[in-house]
MISE-936401 format. One record per residue (C-alpha): residue in three letters; y negated, z negated, x negated. Coordinates in steps of 0.2 Angstrom, whole numbers, always signed. Example, Ala and Ser with C-alpha at 12.3 -4.5 7.8 and 13.67 -1.06 7.14 Angstrom:
   residu      yy      zz      xx
      Ala     +22     -39     -62
      Ser      +5     -36     -68
This chain:
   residu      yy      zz      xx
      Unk    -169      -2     -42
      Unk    -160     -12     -56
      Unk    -155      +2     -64
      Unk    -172      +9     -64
      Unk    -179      -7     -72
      Unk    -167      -7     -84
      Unk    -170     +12     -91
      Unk    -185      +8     -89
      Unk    -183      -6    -102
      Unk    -174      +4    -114
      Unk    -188     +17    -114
      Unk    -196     +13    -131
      Unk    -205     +29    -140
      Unk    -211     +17    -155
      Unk    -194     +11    -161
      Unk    -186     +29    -155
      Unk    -199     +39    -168
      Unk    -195     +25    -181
      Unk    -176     +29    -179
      Unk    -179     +47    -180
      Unk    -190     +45    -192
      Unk    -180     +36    -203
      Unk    -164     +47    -203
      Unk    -177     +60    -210
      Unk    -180     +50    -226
      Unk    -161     +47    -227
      Unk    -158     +65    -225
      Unk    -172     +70    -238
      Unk    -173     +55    -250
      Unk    -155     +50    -251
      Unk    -158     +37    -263
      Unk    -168     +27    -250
      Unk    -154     +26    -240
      Unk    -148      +8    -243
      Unk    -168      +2    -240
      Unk    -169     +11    -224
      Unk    -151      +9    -217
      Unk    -152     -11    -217
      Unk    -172     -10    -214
      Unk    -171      +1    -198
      Unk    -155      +8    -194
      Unk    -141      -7    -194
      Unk    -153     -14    -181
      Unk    -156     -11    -161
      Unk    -172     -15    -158
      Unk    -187     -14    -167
      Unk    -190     -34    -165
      Unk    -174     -37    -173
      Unk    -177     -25    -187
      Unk    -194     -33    -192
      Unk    -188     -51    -190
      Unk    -173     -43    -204
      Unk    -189     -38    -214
      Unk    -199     -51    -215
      Unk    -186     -63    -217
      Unk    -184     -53    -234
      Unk    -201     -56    -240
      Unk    -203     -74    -234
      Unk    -191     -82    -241
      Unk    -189     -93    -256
      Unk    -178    -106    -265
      Unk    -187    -118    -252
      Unk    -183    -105    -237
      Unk    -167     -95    -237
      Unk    -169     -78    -228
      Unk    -156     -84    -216
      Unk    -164     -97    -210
      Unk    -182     -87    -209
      Unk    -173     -74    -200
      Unk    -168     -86    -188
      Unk    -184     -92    -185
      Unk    -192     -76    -185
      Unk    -177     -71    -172
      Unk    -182     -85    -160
      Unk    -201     -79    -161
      Unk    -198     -63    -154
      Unk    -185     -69    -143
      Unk    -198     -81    -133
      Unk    -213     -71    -134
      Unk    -214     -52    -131
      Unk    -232     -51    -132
      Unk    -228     -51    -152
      Unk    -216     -35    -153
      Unk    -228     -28    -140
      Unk    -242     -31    -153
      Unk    -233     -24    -167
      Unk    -230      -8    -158
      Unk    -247      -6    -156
      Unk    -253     -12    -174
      Unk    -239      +3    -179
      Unk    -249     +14    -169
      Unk    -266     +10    -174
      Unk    -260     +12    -193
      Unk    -254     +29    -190
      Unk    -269     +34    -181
      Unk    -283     +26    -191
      Unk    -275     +26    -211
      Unk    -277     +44    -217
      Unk    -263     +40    -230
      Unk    -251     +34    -216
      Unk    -240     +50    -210
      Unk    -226     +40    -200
      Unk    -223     +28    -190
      Unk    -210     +20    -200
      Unk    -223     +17    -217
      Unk    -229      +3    -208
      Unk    -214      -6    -208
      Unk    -206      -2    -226
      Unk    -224      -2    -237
      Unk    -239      -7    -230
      Unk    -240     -25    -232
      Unk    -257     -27    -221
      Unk    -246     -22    -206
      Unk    -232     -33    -213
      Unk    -243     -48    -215
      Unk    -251     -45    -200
      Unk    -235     -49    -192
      Unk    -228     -63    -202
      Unk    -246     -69    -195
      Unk    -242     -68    -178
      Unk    -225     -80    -181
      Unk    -236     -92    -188
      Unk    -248     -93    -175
      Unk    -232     -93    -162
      Unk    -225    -108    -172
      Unk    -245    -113    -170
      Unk    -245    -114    -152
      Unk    -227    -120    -150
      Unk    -232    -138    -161
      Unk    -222    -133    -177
      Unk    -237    -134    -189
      Unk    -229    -137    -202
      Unk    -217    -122    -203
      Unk    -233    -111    -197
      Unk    -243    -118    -214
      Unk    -226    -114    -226
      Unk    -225     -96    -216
      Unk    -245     -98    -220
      Unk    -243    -100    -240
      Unk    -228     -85    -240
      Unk    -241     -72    -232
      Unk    -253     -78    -244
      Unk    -240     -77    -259
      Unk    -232     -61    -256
      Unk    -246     -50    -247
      Unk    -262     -58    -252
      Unk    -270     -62    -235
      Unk    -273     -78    -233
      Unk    -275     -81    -211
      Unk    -275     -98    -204
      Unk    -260     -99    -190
      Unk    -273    -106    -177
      Unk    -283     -91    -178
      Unk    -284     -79    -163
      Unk    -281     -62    -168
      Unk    -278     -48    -153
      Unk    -267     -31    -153
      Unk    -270     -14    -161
      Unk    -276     -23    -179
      Unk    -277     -11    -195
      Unk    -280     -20    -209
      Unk    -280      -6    -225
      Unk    -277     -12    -244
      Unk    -276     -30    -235
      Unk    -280     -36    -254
      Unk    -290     -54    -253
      Unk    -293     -54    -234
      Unk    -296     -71    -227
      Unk    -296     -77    -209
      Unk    -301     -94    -205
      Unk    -295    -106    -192
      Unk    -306    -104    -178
      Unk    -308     -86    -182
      Unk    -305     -74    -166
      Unk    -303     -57    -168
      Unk    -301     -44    -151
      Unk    -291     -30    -149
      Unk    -292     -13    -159
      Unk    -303     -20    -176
      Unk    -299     -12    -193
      Unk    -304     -19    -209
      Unk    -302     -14    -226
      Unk    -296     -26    -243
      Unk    -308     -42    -246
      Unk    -313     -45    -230
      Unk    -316     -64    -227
      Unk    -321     -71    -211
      Unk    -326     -87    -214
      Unk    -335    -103    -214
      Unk    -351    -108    -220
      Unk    -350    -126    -228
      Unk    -337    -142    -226
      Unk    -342    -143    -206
      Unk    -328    -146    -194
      Unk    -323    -140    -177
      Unk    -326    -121    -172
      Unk    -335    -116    -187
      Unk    -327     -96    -188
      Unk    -332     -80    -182
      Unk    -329     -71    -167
      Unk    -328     -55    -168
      Unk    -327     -43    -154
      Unk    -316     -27    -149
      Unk    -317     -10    -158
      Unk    -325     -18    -171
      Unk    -325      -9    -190
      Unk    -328     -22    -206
      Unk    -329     -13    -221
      Unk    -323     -17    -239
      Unk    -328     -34    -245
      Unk    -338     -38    -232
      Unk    -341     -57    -228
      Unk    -343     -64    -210
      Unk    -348     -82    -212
      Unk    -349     -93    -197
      Unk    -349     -98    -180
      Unk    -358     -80    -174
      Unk    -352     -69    -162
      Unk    -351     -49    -169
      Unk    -352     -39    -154
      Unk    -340     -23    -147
      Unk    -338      -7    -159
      Unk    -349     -15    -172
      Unk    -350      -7    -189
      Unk    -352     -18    -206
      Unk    -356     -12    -219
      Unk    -346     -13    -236
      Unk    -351     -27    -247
      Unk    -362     -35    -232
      Unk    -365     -54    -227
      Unk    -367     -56    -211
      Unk    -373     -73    -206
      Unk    -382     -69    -192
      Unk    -375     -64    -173
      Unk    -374     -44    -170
      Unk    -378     -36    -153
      Unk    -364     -22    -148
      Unk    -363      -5    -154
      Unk    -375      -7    -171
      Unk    -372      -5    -188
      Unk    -378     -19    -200
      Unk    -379     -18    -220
      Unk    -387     -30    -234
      Unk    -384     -46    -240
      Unk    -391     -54    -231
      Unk    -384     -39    -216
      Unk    -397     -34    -204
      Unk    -397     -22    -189
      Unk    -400      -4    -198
      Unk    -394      +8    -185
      Unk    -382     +11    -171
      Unk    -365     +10    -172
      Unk    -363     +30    -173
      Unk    -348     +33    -160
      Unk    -338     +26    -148
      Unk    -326     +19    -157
      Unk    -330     +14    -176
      Unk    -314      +6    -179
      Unk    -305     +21    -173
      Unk    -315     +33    -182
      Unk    -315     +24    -199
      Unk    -331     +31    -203
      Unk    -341     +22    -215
      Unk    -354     +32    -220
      Unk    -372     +27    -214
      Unk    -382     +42    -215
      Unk    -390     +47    -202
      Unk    -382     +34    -190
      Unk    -400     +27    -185
């Protein structure tokens, strides 16, 4: 029985396809060799191999990489639930980003994943009572990928966030599992008011391009927004909204709008 668990736990498809993966860029593109070898292929696990990476990009002259990468090392090491979320934003990249061919883009170029996960160490050091060290990991993400989330906000697994140019989350901001968004998203308060003053927004959800979400409102399950909307205003499930202000101008189309990417609203009434 031990040995089943343990077979069990080495069973890892994600990381294996990354592996794979990259020896194929090494075979093909022999100068990426030295990006890809200490990226991906010095390292056992795929935990260990993004902690490398993002230790890279966060660091600074107030934060050597070794000290990140330690920090980042302890993360994954006390809470799975973060590589388990990476595997699955991985997979929700490849599935929903036409420009995305494999798995291993993610993890070398696509800095929405990347600060999506240097988010989710922040909000562990969040919830652990390092605030401080959350807010400086905070300012990096903002400063190197241009996403600005607050380490308090809640966001769940299976997140694509394309471009991920000026997107902004804010404190009391929860976001469910399998959303996409595109660059210029904000989700965000309305005014100086404290205390849970954020959207919620629910599973399955789409947001389209520059799209603002202002508020303590509720967006409900497989939503669409429109681009450029301003949604101040609770949305049922499954309905597309548009305008500024947004307003209800249709159903949401299909099952699954955030899988689907489809952002077109004709004939989706």
């Amino acid at each position: 029985m031990a040995e089943s668990k343990a077979k069990l736990a080495d069973f890892d498809p994600v990381w294996d396809r990354i592996r794979q993966e990259a020896h194929e860029i090494v075979e093909h593109e022999p100068i990426l060799g030295g990006l890809v070898h200490s990226g991906i292929l010095h390292h056992d696990s795929l935990e260990r191999a993004l902690a490398f990476r993002m230790s890279l990009k966060l660091a600074s002259g107030e934060m050597p990489d070794q000290i990140m990468r330690e920090i980042v090392d302890e993360a994954y090491r006390r809470d799975e639930s973060l590589g388990a979320a990476a595997r699955a934003d991985i997979v929700a990249v490849y599935e929903r980003d036409p420009a995305c061919h494999r798995f291993i883009q993610p993890m070398l170029f696509f800095k929405g994943f990347q600060g999506i996960q240097a988010y989710r160490v922040a909000h562990w050091l969040w919830q652990s009572g390092r605030r401080e060290l959350a807010y400086f990991v905070q300012m990096r993400v903002s400063e190197m990928f241009g996403i600005d989330i607050h380490p308090a906000a809640r966001i769940g697994q299976g997140i694509m966030i394309d471009h991920a140019h000026s997107i902004v989350i804010g404190e009391t901001a929860v976001v469910g599992d399998n959303v996409s968004m595109l660059h210029s998203v904000t989700l965000g308060g309305t005014g100086k008011a404290d205390g849970d003053r954020h959207p919620k927004i629910e599973d399955g959800v789409l947001i389209g391009a520059g799209a603002k979400v202002l508020g303590n409102i509720r967006v409900g399950y497989c939503t669409r927004i429109a681009a450029g909307s301003v949604v101040l205003k609770d949305v049922p499930p499954c309905k597309t909204v548009a305008g500024v202000p947004a307003r209800i101008v249709g159903e949401a189309g299909c099952a699954q709008p955030s899988v689907t990417m489809d952002q077109l609203l004709e004939g989706k009434s």
